[in-house]
N, C-alpha and C positions, 0 to 999 in steps of 0.2 A: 311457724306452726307450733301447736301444742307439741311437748316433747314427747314423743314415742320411740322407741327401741325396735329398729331393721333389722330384721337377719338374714342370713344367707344371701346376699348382696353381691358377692364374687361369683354367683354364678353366671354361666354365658350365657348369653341370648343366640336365637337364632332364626327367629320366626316370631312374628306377628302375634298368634298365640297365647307365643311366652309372655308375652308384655300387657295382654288383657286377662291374664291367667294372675300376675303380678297386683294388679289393680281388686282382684277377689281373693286376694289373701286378707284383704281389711275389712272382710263383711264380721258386723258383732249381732248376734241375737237382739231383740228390742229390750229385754231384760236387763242387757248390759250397755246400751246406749250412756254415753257422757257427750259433755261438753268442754272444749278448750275455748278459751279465750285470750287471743294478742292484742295487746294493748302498747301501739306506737307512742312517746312522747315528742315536741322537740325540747330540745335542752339550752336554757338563752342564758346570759347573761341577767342576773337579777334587777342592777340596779338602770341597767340600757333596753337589755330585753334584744338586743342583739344575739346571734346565732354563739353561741361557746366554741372558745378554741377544743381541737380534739386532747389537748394537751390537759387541759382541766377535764374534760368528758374520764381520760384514761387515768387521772388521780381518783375520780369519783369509784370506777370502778375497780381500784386497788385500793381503796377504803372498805367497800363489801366482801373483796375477796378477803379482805385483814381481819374482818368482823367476823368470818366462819359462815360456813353454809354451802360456800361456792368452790368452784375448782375453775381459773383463770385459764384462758386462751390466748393464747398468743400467736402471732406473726412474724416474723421477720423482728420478735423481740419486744413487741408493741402487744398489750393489753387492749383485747378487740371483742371479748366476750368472757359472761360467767354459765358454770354450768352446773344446776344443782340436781337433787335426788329426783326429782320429776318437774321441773320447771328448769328454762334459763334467761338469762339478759343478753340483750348480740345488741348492736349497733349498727343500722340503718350507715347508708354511703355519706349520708353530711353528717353524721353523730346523733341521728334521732335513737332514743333510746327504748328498747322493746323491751317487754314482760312474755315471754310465749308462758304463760299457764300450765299448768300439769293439767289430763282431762278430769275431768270431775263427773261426777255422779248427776248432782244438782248445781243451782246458781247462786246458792248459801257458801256452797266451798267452792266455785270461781272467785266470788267477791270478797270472801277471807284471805284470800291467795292474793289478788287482787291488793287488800289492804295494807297484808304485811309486807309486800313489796313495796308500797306509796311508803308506810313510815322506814323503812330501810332507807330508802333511796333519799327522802327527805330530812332524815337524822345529817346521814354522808354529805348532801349536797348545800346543806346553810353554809359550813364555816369553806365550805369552795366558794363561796358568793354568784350560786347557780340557784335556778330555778326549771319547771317543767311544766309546759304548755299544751292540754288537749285540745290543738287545733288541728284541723286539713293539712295545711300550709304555712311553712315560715313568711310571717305577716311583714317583718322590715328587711331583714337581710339580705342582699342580692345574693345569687347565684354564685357568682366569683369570689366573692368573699366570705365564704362557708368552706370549711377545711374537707378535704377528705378525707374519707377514714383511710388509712394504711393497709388495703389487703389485695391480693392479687387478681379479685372473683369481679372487683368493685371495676379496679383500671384496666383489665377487657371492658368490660360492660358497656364505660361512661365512655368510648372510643367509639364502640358500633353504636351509641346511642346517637351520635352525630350524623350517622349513615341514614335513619328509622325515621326521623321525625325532629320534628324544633323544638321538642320539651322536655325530651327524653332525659337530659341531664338534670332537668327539675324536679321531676320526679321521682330522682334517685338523692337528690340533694334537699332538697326543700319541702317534698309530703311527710304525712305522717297518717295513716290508717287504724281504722279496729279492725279484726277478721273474728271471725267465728268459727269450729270447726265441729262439725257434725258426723255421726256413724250413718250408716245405713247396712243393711242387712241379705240383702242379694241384689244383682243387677237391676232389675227391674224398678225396686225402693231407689238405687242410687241413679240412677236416669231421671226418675220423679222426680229427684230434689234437686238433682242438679237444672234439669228445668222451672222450676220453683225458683228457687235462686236466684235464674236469671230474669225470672220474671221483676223478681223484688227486685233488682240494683236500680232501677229508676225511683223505685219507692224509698229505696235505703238511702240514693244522693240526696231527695227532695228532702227529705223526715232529718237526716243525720244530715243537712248542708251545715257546714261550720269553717270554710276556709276562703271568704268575701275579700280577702287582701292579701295584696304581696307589692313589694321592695315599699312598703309605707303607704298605701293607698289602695284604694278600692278595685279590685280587678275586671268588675264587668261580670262575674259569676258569682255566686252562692256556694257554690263546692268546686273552687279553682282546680283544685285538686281531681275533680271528672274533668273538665277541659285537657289538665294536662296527661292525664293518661290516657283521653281521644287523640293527643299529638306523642307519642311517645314512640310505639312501634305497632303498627294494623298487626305485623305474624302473630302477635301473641299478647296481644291484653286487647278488650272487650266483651263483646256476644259472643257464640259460639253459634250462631243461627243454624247450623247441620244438625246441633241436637233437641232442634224442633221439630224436624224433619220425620214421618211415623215409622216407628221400624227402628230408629236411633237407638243404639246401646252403648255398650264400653266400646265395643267396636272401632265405633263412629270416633268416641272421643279419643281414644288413640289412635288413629288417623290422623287428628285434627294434629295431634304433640307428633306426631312421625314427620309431619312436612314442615314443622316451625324451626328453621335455622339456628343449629347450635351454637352454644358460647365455647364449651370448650369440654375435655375431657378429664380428670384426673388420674394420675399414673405416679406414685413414689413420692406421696405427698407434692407434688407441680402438677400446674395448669396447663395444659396446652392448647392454647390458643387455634379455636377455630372460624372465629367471624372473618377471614379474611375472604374465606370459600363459597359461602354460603352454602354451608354444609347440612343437610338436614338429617334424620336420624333416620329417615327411611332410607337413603341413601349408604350410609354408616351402617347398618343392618345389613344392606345387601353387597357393600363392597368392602367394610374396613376402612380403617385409615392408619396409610404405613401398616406396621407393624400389630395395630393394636385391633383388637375384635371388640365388639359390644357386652358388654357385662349388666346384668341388673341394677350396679351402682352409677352405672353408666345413663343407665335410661330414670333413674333416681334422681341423678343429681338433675339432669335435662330438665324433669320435670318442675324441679327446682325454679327454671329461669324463665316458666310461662306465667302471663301475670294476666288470664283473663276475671270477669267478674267472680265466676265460680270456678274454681280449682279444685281437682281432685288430687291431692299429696298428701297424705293416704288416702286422711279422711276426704268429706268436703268440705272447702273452704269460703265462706264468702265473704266479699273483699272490696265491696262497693261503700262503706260507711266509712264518712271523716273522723281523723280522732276526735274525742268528745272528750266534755268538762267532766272532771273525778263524780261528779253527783249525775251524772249520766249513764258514766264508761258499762252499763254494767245493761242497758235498754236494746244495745245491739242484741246480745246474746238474749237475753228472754223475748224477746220480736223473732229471734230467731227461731230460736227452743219452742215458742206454741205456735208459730205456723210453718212450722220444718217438719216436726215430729207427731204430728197427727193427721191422720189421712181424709177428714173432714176439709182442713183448715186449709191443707194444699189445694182443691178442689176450690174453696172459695179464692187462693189466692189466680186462680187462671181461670176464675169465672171473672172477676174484677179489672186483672192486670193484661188478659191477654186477649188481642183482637183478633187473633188467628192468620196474621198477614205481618210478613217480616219486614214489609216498608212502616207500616205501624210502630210494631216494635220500635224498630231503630228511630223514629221521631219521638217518640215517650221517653226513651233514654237519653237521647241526645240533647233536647230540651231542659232533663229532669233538673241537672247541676246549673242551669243558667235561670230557669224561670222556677224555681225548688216546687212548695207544695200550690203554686198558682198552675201546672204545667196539665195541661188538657191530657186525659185519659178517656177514649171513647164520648159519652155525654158527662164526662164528672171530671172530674180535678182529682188531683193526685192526694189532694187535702183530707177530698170525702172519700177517697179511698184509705186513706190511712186510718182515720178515724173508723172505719167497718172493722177495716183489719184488727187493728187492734184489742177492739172490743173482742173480737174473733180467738186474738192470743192470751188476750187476761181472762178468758173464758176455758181456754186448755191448761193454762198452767196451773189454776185455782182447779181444777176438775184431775190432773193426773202430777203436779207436781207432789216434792214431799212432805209429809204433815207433822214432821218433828224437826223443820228450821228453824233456828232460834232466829234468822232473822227474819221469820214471817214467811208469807205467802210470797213465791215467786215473782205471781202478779206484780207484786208491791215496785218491781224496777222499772215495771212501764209508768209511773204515774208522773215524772217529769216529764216524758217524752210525749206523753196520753195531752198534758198541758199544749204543751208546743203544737200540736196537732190540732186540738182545735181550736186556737186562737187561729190559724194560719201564719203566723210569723217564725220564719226559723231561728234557729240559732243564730246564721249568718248575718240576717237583716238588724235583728238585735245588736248584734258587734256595731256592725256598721253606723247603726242611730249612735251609738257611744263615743264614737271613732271623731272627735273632735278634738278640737283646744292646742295647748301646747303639746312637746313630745311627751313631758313628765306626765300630761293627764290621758294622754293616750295609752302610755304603760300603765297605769293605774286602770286604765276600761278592763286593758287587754289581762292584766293578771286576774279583777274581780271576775272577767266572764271564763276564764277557762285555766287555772294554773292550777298544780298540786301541790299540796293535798289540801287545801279548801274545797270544805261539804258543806253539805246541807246535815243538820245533827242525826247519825244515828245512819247516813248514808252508808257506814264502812262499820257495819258489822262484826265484832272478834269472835 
């Protein structure tokens, strides 16, 4: 998530309340409304395109920390993340490499922010003989032979994930996502958008499908990457269909986070392991465990380990698009930004997106990653709903973004994606027409259609 500053975090909990009381400390006025933007990489081997040992990943990032700017984290000794003045870089469980953003104002300083991270990271990573990939999913590398990253949070996790579901370790090893994150301004605005949101992730797998292959071949989906977080764990990544439900507030949503089974607690810097109980936090709230009571940091981190579409940690988060090619990265966030933040735009997105029946729903979604912008929406296709949309958001953000960007109008970052929309071919399908010949020409598809930092000129703004 975009970096923001918790405080007062040691306090105890003790009711219900407290923890939707917690949830309205992040209301911001519409005046001060920003945008964060995470931007997932995976990190391969250049001249194979193979997944990188974590051993080069953590020279890479002792090369930034060397450079100035950042302050290194470590583990158990191990270089596992940097952290700067309002942004940082953390590492995904196979070495996927994040950018969490500082929030920003506009999408002028996301994509500056944005940039000057791609040329850091790209100075650091030639003489490693590394490269970085905006795709869904590691397209050759198995499973087994992708390293782990080295931290405590990672090996709970990849254990209960065995328990959840059959992909769950892929998803922790082999994706790679964009998120967004958004303010809202009192419960009722952040209920709007969080159903909004969820309406979009069918729209955001079809439009943003980019992850057609894994272990070297074609997987059968458009966005492997939605397949694999429908197998992962039902507690806590997908819909949230209760907060369709009329009457739904914060309430609702911490409810939904009270019953999803803990990972584990922090106490003196250690983990303590809680997957073994199926322990959930409603339960934790009303009895403790041993010795220890519920804290704010406690219900913080928790929140931390739910991975449905739309997440509120603070902000909201949404979390349905695959990572995209450098000349893209930047189409999530203004698709977001004009139909998140205008109350027109929301309206047409649940005039379009929503049939008002939860078996609906969940067939528009569950289809969305396998059949992308071909996938049936009421009497339309996901294609001609993208393309309304759109026009819908390049129409807000020319109308209320800012008029003194030097890199233009807003607008201007949907017009790759505006393309892909109305050819109907996604990202994915593209790969895939490329995705022939020897391995040497296969790596060559696979870096022209998505590696960094190759733009389109004038993509990466200073």
């Amino acid at each position: 998530m975009s970096t923001i500053v918790k405080t007062r975090l040691d306090e105890p909990v003790s009711c219900h309340d407290d923890l939707v009381k917690y949830q309205l400390r992040n209301i911001r006025p519409r005046d001060q409304w920003g945008v964060g933007v995470e931007v997932e990489k995976l990190v391969v081997d250049r001249q194979t395109g193979q997944a990188a040992e974590f051993s080069r990943i953590e020279a890479l990032l002792s090369h930034l920390e060397s450079a100035g700017g950042w302050q290194g984290q470590r583990e158990a000794g191990r270089l596992i993340a940097l952290m700067g003045e309002s942004s940082s870089v953390t590492l995904e469980p196979g070495g996927q490499l994040e950018l969490s953003g500082k929030l920003c104002t506009d999408l002028c300083c996301c994509q500056r922010d944005l940039s000057r991270h791609v040329r850091r990271i790209d100075s650091a990573a030639r003489p490693l003989g590394l490269a970085f990939l905006g795709l869904g999913v590691h397209p050759i590398t198995p499973l087994q032979d992708i390293d782990w990253l080295p931290k405590p949070r990672y090996a709970i996790m990849r254990e209960y994930m065995l328990r959840t579901g059959d992909l769950g370790q892929h998803m922790m090893k082999l994706s790679a996502g964009l998120q967004v994150n958004l303010d809202f301004c009192d419960e009722a605005d952040c209920m709007d958008k969080i159903r909004t949101g969820q309406l979009l992730a069918p729209l955001f797998y079809a439009l943003f499908a980019n992850s057609p292959l894994m272990n070297g071949k074609p997987s059968g989906f458009l966005s492997t990457r939605g397949e694999i977080w429908a197998r992962t764990d039902p507690d806590r990544s997908g819909i949230i269909l209760e907060l369709f439900r009329p009457g739904a507030g914060l309430s609702s949503y911490v409810d939904y986070a009270l019953d999803v089974p803990m990972y584990f607690i922090l106490r003196q810097g250690h983990l303590i392991d809680l997957t073994r109980r199926r322990f959930s936090f409603r339960r934790y709230l009303s009895e403790g465990f041993e010795d220890f009571r519920p804290t704010l940091a406690d219900w913080d981190l928790h929140l931390s380990t739910l991975f449905p579409e739309v997440r509120l940690r603070p902000q909201i988060e949404l979390r349905s698009a695959d990572s995209l090619p450098p000349h893209l990265a930047m189409a999530v966030a203004a698709l977001a930004k004009g139909l998140m933040y205008d109350d027109e735009a929301r309206y047409q997105v649940a005039k379009l997106l929503d049939p008002g029946d939860d078996a609906q729903r969940m067939e528009v979604y569950r289809n969305s990653w396998r059949l992308g912008l071909r996938t049936p929406c009421g009497n339309h296709t996901l294609r001609e709903v993208a393309c309304e949309l759109l026009a819908v958001a390049r129409e807000v953000l020319r109308r209320v973004g800012p008029r003194d960007c030097p890199c233009g109008s807003e607008a201007r970052f949907l017009d790759g994606i505006e393309e892909v929309a109305h050819s109907g071919v996604t990202l994915a399908e593209r790969l895939l027409q490329d995705w022939q010949g020897a391995p040497e020409q296969r790596l060559a598809a696979l870096l022209t259609h998505c590696a960094y930092p190759e733009n389109s000129p004038g993509e990466f703004c200073l």
